[in-house]
N, C-alpha and C positions, 0 to 999 in steps of 0.2 A: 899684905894679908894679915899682918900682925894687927898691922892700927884698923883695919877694918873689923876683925873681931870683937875690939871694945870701941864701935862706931855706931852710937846710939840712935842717931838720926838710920842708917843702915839699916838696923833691924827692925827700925819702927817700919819702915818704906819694904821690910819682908814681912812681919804680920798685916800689915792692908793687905799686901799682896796674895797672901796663903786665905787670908778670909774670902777678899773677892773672887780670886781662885774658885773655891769649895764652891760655895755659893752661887757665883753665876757658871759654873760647869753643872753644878747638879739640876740646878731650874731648867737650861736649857735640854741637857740630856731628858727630862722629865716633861717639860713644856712640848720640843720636836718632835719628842716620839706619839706623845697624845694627838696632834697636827695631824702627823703622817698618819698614823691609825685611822682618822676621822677621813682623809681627804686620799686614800693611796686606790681605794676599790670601789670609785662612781657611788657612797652609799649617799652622798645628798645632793640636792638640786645645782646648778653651778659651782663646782668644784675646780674646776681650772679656773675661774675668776680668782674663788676664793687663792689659792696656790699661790696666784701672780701676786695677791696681795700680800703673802705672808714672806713671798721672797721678796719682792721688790727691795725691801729696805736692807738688803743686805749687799743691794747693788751701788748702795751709797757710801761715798766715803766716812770715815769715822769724824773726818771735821765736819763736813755737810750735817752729819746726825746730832753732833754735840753743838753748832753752831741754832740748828733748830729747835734742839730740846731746852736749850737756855733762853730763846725767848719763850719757850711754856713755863719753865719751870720758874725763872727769874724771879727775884725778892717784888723788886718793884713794876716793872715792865715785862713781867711774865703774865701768860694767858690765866694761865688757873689762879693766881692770886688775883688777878683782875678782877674776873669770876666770882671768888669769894666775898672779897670787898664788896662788889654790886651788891652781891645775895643779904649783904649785913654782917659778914665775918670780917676774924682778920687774914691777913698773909701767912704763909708759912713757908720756914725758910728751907726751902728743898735743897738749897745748892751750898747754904751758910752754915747750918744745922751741921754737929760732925757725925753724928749719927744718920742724920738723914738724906747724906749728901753722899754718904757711902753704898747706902739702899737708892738713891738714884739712880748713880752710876750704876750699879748691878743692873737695875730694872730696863734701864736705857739699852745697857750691854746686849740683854736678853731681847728685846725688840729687836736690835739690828741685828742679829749672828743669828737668831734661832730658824729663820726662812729657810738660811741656805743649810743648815745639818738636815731638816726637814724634808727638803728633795735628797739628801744623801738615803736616809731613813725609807723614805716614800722608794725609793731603787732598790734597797734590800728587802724590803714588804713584799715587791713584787716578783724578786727571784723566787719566793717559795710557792714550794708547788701547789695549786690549788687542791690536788689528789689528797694531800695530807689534810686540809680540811672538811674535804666530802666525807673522807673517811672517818674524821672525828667525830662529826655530824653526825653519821646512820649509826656510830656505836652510844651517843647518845651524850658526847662531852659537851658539858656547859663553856660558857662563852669566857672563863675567868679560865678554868683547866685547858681549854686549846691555846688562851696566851700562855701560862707556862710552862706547856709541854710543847709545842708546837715553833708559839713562835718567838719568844723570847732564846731558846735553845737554836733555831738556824738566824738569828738574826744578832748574835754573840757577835760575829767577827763585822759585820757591821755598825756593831754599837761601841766596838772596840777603837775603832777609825772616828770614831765623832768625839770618845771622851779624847782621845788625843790631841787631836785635831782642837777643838774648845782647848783644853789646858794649857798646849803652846799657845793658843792666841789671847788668855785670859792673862798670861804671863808678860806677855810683850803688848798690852796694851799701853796706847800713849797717847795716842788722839785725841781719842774723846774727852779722857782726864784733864788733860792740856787745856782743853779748849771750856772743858763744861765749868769745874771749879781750881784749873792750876793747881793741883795737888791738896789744897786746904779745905775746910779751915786747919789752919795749922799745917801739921802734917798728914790730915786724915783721913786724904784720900791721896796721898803719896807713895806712888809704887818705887818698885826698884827701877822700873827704866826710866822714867822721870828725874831718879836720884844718880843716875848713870848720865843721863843727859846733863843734867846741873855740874855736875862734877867734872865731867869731860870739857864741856865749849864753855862754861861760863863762869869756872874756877880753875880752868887750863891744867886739872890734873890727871894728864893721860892716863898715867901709870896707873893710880889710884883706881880709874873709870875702868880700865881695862881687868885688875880684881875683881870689879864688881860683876863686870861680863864672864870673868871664866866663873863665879860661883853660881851667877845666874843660870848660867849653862849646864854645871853640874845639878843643880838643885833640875832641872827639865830633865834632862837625865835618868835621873833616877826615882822623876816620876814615872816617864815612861814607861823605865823596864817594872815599876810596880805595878803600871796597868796592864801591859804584857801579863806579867805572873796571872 
């Protein structure tokens, strides 16, 4: 714990982490809920279609999504650079870029994960009782004042199960990373379980790895009880 505290490589591999965290929890939270809003009370044409489509990809594995998004995203033998090229551009390096390889990974995140919070979202939509919106209605509440009195306020302890749920899964992602840009360029798109992995099987230092798991674990922790709070 000692030598992990001045372990440079360690804490760079806990700000990617804390950033991608923030960031693909709050899109998602914000993305699902707009989804479920749209698709939860028959208001447009085909809406089980649509549904299927938005979860299917969460019925995908994380290497299945990262194995496919790299041939879109790819420097050279990606679809959209391909794309570009033809049109008279150049490429641009989605996956090489450290900046932009970071906002992939988020964007990708948010494609596969956001389906399934969406039916979680779409099941609490529909526990409320429709009585409370009739009655908003004939008293003459606009359609902005019945989401923050109405349903933002019964759909709390529902939206409370999705930030969680997203935060452990944004924390322990490893797949996709793995698979889309191996942690890089550099290290900057290098999480802490990737740096737990590396450390454990392919520097044989258990002890070391196993540090890194009880801070990981505290750091989830004590996100928790602050989403609780």
């Amino acid at each position: 714990f000692i030598e992990l505290a001045g372990d440079e490589v360690f804490w760079k591999t806990f700000s990617n982490t804390i950033v991608y965290s923030f960031f693909t929890v709050a899109l998602i939270m914000v993305y699902a809920l707009a989804l479920a809003l749209l698709l939860y009370k028959n208001t447009i044409k085909g809406e089980k279609l649509f549904r299927s489509l938005f979860y299917i990809p969460s019925l995908l594995s994380m290497i299945t999504v990262g194995i496919a998004w790299r041939f879109i995203l790819g420097d050279e033998m990606g679809i959209i650079n391909y794309l570009l090229r033809a049109a008279g551009g150049n490429g641009v390096r989605w996956l090489t870029d450290s900046k932009l390889a970071m906002v992939s990974i988020i964007l990708v995140s948010i494609w596969a994960q956001a389906g399934y919070y969406m039916v979680v979202l779409i099941a609490g939509l529909q526990a409320i009782p429709i009585e409370l919106y009739e009655a908003a209605k004939i008293d003459g509440a606009s359609a902005p004042k019945t989401f923050t009195s109405i349903t933002l306020p019964l759909l709390r302890s529902t939206l409370l199960v999705v930030l969680v749920l997203a935060t452990i899964a944004s924390f322990k992602a490893y797949e996709l990373i793995s698979v889309m840009t191996k942690g890089g360029p550099g290290y900057a798109t290098k999480f802490i379980v990737q740096q737990v992995y590396q450390v454990a099987f392919l520097e044989d230092r258990m002890g070391y790895a196993s540090a890194m798991s009880i801070v990981l674990m505290l750091i989830l922790s004590l996100f928790t009880v602050l989403q609780f709070k």
